[in-house]
C-alpha positions as CSV (number, residue, x, y, z in Angstrom):
1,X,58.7,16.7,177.3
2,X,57.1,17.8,174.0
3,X,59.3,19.3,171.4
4,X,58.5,22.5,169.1
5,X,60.2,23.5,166.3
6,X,60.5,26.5,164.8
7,X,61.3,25.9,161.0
8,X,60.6,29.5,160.1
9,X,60.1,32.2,162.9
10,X,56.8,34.6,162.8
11,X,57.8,37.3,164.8
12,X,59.8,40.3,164.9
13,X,62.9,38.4,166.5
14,X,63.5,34.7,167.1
15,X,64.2,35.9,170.7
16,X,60.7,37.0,171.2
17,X,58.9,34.0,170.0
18,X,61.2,32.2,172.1
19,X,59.7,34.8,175.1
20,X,56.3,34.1,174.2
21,X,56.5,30.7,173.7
22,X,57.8,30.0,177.3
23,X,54.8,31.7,178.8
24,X,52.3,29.9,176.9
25,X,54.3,26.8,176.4
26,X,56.5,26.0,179.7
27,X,56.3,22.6,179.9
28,X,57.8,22.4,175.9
29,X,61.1,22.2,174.6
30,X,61.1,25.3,171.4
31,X,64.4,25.3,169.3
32,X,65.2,26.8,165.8
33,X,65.7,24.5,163.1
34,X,65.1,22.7,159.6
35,X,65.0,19.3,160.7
36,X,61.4,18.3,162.1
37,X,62.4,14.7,163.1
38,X,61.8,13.8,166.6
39,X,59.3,17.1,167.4
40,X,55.8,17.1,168.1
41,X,54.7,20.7,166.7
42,X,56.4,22.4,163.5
43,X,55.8,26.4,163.3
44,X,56.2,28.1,160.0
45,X,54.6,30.7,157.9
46,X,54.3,30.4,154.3
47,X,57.3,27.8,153.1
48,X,56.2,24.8,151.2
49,X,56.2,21.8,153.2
50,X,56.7,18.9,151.2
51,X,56.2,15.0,151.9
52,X,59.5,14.4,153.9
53,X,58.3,16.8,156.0
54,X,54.8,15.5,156.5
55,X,56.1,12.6,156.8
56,X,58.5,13.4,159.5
57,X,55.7,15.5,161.2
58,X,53.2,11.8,161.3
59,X,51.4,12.3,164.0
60,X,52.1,15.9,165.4
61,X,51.2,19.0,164.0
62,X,51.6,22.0,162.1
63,X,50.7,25.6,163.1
64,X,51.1,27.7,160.3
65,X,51.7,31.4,161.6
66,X,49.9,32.6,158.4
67,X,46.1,32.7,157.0
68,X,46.8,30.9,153.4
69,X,47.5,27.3,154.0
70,X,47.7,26.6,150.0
71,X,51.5,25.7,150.6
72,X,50.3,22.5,152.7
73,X,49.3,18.7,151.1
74,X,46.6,18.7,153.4
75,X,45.5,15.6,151.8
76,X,48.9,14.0,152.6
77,X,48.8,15.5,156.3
78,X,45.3,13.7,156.5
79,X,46.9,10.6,155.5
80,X,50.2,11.0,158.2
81,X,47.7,11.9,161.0
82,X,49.2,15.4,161.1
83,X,47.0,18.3,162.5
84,X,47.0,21.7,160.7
85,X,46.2,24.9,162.0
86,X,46.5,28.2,160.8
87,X,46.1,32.4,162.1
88,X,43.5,33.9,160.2
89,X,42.9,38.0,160.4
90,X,46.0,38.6,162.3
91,X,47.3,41.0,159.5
92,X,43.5,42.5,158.9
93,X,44.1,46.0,159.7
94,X,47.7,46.3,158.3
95,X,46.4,45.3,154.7
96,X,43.5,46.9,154.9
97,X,45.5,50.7,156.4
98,X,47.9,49.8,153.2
99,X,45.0,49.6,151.0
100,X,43.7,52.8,151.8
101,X,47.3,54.3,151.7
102,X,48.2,52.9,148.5
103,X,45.0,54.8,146.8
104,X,45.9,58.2,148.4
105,X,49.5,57.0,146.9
106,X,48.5,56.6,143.3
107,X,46.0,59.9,143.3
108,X,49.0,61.9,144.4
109,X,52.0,60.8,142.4
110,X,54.2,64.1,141.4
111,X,53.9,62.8,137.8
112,X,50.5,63.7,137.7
113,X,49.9,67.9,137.1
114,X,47.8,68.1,139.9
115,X,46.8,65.3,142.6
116,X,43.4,64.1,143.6
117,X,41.6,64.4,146.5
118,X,40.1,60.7,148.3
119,X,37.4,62.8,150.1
120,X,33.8,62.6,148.2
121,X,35.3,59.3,145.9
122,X,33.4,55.9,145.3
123,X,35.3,53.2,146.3
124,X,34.5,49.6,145.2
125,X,35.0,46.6,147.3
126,X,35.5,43.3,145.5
127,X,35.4,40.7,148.0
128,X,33.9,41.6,151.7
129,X,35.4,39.0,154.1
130,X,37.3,40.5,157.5
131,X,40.0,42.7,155.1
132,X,37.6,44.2,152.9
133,X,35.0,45.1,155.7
134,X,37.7,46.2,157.3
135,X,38.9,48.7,154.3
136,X,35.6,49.5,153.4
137,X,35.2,51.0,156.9
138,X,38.1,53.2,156.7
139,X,37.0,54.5,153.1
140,X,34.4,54.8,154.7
141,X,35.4,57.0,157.4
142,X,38.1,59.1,154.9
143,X,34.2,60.3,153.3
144,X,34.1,58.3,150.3
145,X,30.7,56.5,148.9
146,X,31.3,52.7,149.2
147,X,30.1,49.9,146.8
148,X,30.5,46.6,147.6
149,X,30.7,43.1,145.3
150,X,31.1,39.5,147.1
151,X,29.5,36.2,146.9
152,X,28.4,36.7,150.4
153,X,26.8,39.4,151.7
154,X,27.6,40.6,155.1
155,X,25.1,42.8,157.2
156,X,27.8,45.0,159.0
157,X,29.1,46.4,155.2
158,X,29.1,50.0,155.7
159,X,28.0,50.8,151.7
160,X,26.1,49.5,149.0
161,X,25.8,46.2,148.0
162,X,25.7,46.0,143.7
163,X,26.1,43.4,140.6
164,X,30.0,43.6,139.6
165,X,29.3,45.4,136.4
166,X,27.7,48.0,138.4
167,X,30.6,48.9,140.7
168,X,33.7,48.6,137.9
169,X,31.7,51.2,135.8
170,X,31.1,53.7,138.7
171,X,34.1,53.4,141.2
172,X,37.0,56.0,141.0
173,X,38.8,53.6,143.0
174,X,38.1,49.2,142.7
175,X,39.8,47.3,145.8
176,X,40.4,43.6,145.4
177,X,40.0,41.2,148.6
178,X,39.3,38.3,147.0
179,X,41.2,34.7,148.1
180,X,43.2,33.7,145.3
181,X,41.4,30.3,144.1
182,X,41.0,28.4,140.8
183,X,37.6,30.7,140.3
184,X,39.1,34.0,140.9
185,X,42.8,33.5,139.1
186,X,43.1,36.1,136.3
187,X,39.6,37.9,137.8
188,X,40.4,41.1,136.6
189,X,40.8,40.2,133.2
190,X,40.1,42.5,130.0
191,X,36.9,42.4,129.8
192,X,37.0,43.8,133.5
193,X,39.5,46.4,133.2
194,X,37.4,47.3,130.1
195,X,34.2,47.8,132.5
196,X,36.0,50.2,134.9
197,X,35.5,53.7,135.2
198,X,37.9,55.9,132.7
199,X,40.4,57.1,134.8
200,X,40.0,55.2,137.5
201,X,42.3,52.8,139.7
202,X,43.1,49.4,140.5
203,X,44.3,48.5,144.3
204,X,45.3,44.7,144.8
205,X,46.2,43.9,148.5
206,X,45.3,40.4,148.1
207,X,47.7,38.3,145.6
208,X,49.0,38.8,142.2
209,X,47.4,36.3,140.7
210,X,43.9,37.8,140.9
211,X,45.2,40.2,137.7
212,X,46.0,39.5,134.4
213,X,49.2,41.9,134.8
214,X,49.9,41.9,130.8
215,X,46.1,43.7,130.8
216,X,46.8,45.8,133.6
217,X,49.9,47.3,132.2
218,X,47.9,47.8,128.2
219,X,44.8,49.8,130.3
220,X,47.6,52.0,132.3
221,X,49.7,52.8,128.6
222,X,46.5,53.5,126.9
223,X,45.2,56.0,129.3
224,X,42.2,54.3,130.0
225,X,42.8,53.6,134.3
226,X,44.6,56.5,136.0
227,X,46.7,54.5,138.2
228,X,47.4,51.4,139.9
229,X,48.3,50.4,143.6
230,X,50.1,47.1,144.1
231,X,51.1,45.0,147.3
232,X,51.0,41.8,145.5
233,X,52.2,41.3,141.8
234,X,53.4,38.8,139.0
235,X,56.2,37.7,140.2
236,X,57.1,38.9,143.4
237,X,59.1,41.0,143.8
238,X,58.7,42.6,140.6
239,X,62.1,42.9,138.7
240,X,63.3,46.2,138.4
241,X,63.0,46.6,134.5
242,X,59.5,46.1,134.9
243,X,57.7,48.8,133.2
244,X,54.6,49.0,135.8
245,X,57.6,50.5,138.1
246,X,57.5,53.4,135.5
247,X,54.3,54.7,135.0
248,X,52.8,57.5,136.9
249,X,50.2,56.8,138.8
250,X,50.8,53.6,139.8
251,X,52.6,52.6,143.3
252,X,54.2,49.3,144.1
253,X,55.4,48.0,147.5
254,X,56.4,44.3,148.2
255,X,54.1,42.4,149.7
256,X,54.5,44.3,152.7
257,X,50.4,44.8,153.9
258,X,50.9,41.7,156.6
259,X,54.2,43.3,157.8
260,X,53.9,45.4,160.9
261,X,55.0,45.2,164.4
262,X,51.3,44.1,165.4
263,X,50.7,41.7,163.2
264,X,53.9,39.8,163.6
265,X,53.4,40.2,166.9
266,X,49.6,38.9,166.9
267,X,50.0,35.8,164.6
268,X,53.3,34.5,166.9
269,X,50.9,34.6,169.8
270,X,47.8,32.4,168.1
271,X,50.6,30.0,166.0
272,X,51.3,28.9,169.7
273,X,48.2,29.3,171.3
274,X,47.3,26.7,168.2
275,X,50.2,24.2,169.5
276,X,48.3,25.1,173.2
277,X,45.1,24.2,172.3
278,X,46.4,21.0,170.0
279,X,48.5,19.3,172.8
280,X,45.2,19.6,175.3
281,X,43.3,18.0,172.8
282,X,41.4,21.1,171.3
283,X,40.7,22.3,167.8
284,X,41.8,26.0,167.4
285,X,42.2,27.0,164.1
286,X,42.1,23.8,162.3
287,X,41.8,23.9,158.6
288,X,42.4,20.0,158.5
């Protein structure tokens, strides 16, 4: 009999992965655990697995219940003979519903005098993969004009594809979906904050790392951007003394835009349908 091991559990309790997992799994032995010696398949979600457990893992493989796989050596998995799959899009609509909500947020904090309406606003879209179609569309639908930036264009984009310059310097509201990578660390920098509409604001879904936070936080005390809405910051969570939690306009929640019943729900069922599809000799979700 094969043996799965849960080293961190996806869902919403360990006794409903353990439900799922003996529907699509019945012929496996699934246990809770740190210690991946002696199993087949490993689940976890965004830990860092280092080179004992790779090592331990030689082999088998490792369905990550998460779409960033960043926090795997898949050059040493490579090397051990260890699979690795992960869940992309489970969490699409939650982070894109939060980006959306986080805008509406930040237009009507009770520290402004009077609020702001979304209705009628031009919304740019930096990055148009499954989350940002996916928020564009709901812009979209809440009656807002809807620019678009990305290094690939995708036909289905319900707005306007422009240069970058273009939509900084005429949205009311700039939405980041970008994948956090060596090209797009720091993207919004000064000189981007500096091309952005006066008054207008910052939402960042994706990770912190796409900001230069020190720049954010000089644009919000000058006046210059009316507000901020942040998932994902530098570090997370935020400490409390930070002074972005202080300033009107801008709205902070931690990392909480992959964190609904759905999508908890949704990326337990495919990290085991990946351990499935692996153990009948099928690639599902591989990113090895």
């Amino acid at each position: 009999m094969k043996k799965l091991l849960i080293f961190q559990d996806p869902g919403i309790t360990a006794e409903r992965t353990l439900s799922i997992a003996a529907d699509l799994l019945p012929d496996w032995e699934v246990s809770h655990g740190r210690v991946p010696d002696g199993h087949h398949a490993l689940i976890a979600v965004n830990s860092v697995l280092d080179s004992s457990i790779i090592e331990a893992m030689k082999g088998g493989l490792i369905s990550l219940a998460f779409t960033g796989y960043d926090h795997v050596d898949l050059e040493a998995a490579v090397s051990q003979g260890v699979a690795v799959a992960n869940v992309p899009g489970y969490s699409t609509n939650g982070v894109a519903e939060l980006a959306l909500a986080l805008a509406v947020m930040s237009m009507r904090d009770p520290g402004h005098r009077y609020g702001k309406e979304l209705h009628g606003k031009t919304v740019g879209i930096i990055g148009t993969g499954a989350i940002g179609l996916a928020a564009a569309s709901l812009f979209k639908a809440a009656s807002c004009r809807i620019l678009g930036w990305s290094r690939s264009e995708k036909t289905d984009f319900p707005g306007k594809y422009t240069g970058l310059s273009y939509l900084l310097g005429n949205s009311d509201i700039v939405s980041l979906h970008l994948a956090l990578t060596k090209e797009t660390e720091m993207f919004m920098n000064a000189e981007r904050f500096s091309m952005m509409k006066r008054g207008s604001i910052l939402v960042n879904t994706a990770r912190g790392g796409l900001v230069d936070q020190i720049r954010l936080q000089e644009f919000l005390l000058s006046g210059y951007l009316g507000g901020a809405g942040l998932d994902v910051t530098t570090p997370e969570p935020l400490p409390p003394d930070n002074i972005l939690h202080r300033m009107t306009g801008v709205v902070i929640t931690p990392h909480t835009g992959f964190n609904t019943k759905e999508a908890l729900e949704r990326r337990t069922v495919e990290a085991l349908k990946n351990v499935a599809a692996w153990s009948k000799g099928e690639r599902r979700n591989r990113v090895d």
